[in-house]
N, C-alpha and C positions, 0 to 999 in steps of 0.2 A: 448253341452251346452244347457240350457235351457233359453229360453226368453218367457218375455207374455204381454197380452195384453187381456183391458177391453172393450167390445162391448155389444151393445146391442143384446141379445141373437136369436136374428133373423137372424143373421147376424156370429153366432157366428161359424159354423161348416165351413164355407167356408174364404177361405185369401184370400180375394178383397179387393182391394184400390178403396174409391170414387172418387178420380182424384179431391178433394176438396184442395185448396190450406192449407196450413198452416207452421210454423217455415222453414220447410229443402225441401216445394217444393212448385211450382206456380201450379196453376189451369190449371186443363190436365195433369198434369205430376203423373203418379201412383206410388206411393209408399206406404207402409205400416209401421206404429211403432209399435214397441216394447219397453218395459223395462226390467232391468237387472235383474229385482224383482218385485215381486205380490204388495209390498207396493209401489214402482213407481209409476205401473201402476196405480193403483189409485190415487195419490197425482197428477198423470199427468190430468187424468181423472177429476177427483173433478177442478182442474182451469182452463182446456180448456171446460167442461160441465157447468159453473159456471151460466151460465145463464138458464140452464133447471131444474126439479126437479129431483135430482137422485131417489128418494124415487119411483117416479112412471111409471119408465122402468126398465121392465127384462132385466138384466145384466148378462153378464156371463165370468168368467176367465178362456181363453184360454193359457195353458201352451203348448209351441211348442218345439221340439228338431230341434237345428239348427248347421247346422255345424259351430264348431270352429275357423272355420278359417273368418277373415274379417279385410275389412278396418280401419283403425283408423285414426278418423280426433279428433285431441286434442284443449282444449281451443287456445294454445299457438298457432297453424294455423288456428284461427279465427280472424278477425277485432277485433279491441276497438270497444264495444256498441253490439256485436252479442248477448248477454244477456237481454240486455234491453228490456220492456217492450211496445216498442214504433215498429210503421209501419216498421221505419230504420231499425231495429234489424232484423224484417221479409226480409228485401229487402237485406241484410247483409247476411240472412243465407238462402235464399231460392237460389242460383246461385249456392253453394258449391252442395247442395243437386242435382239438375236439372242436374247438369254438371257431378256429379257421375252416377245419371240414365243414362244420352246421352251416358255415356264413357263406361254401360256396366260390369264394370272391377271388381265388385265381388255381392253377392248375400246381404252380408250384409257390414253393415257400421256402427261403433259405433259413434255416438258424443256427447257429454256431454250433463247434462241435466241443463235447467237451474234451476230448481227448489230446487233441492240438489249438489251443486258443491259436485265433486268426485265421482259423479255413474254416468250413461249412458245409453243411449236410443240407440237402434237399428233400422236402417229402412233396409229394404226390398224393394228387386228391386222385382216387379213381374212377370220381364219381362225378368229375367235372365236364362240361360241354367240350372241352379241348385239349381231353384223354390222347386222341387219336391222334393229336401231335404229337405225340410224342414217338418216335421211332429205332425200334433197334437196328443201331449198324454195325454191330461185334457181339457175337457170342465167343470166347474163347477159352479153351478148358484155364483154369486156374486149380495151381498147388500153394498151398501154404508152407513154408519152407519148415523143415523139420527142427528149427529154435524156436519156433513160435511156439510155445504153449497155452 
C-alpha cells in the first residue's frame, strides 16, 4: 500500500521523526505520520503548519510503499473528546500512541484523522524490526496552493 507524507524538502529523502510531541505521541517518543492520501497529507499539513507561511518553504511529497499489514485503532476505541481541538484531546490521544511505540507490536498503526472523519493517518514506529520495509517511491516538489492559509 502506499502512504504519504508532506515535509520540508530538506528533510524529504530521509524517514526521521523529530521526537516533537504532537496528537498520538509525547515529546521523545519518535514516530512518524503518514496519510491515506496526497490530499490528507496536505489538509494535515495546512492546520498543523497554520502558523508558518507555506508559500515560502520547499516542500516535497514523499510517496512510500509500506507493508499492508497494521494496527487499527478505530474512533469507537478512542475516549469522548479524542477529537477535540483542546490540550485534553492531546493528553487523550497521545498514551494510546506512546503505548503502541513501548509495545513494539507492529510497524504501522492506522487511527482516524480528525480532520476528514472516515480516512486515516498512519504513524510509523522507527524503531521497529520492519523499518526497512518500508520504501520511498516518490519524492516530488510540492506547493501549497496560495488559498491555503
Amino acid at each position: 500500500m502506499e502512504i504519504f507524507r508532506i515535509t520540508a524538502t530538506i528533510w524529504a529523502s530521509k524517514l526521521i521523526a523529530s521526537g516533537r510531541a504532537a496528537r498520538w505521541n509525547s515529546k521523545g517518543v519518535d514516530m512518524l505520520y503518514f496519510a491515506q492520501s496526497a490530499a490528507l497529507a496536505c489538509l494535515e499539513n495546512a492546520v498543523h503548519r497554520s502558523t508558518i507561511d507555506l508559500q515560502n518553504i520547499n516542500f516535497s511529497l514523499i510517496t512510500v510503499q509500506a507493508p499492508s499489514d497494521f494496527k487499527v485503532i478505530n474512533e469507537s476505541d478512542l475516549p469522548i473528546g479524542w477529537n477535540e481541538l483542546t490540550p485534553f484531546a492531546f493528553d487523550l490521544c497521545r498514551p494510546v500512541g506512546d503505548s503502541w511505540i513501548l509495545s513494539n507490536s507492529s510497524l504501522l498503526l492506522r487511527v482516524p484523522s480528525k480532520i476528514i472523519p472516515g480516512e486515516y493517518n498512519f504513524l510509523v514506529n522507527p524503531k521497529h524490526s520492519d523499518f526497512d520495509k518500508l520504501k520511498i517511491v516518490d519524492i516530488s516538489p510540492f506547493a501549497f496552493d496560495s488559498r491555503i492559509k
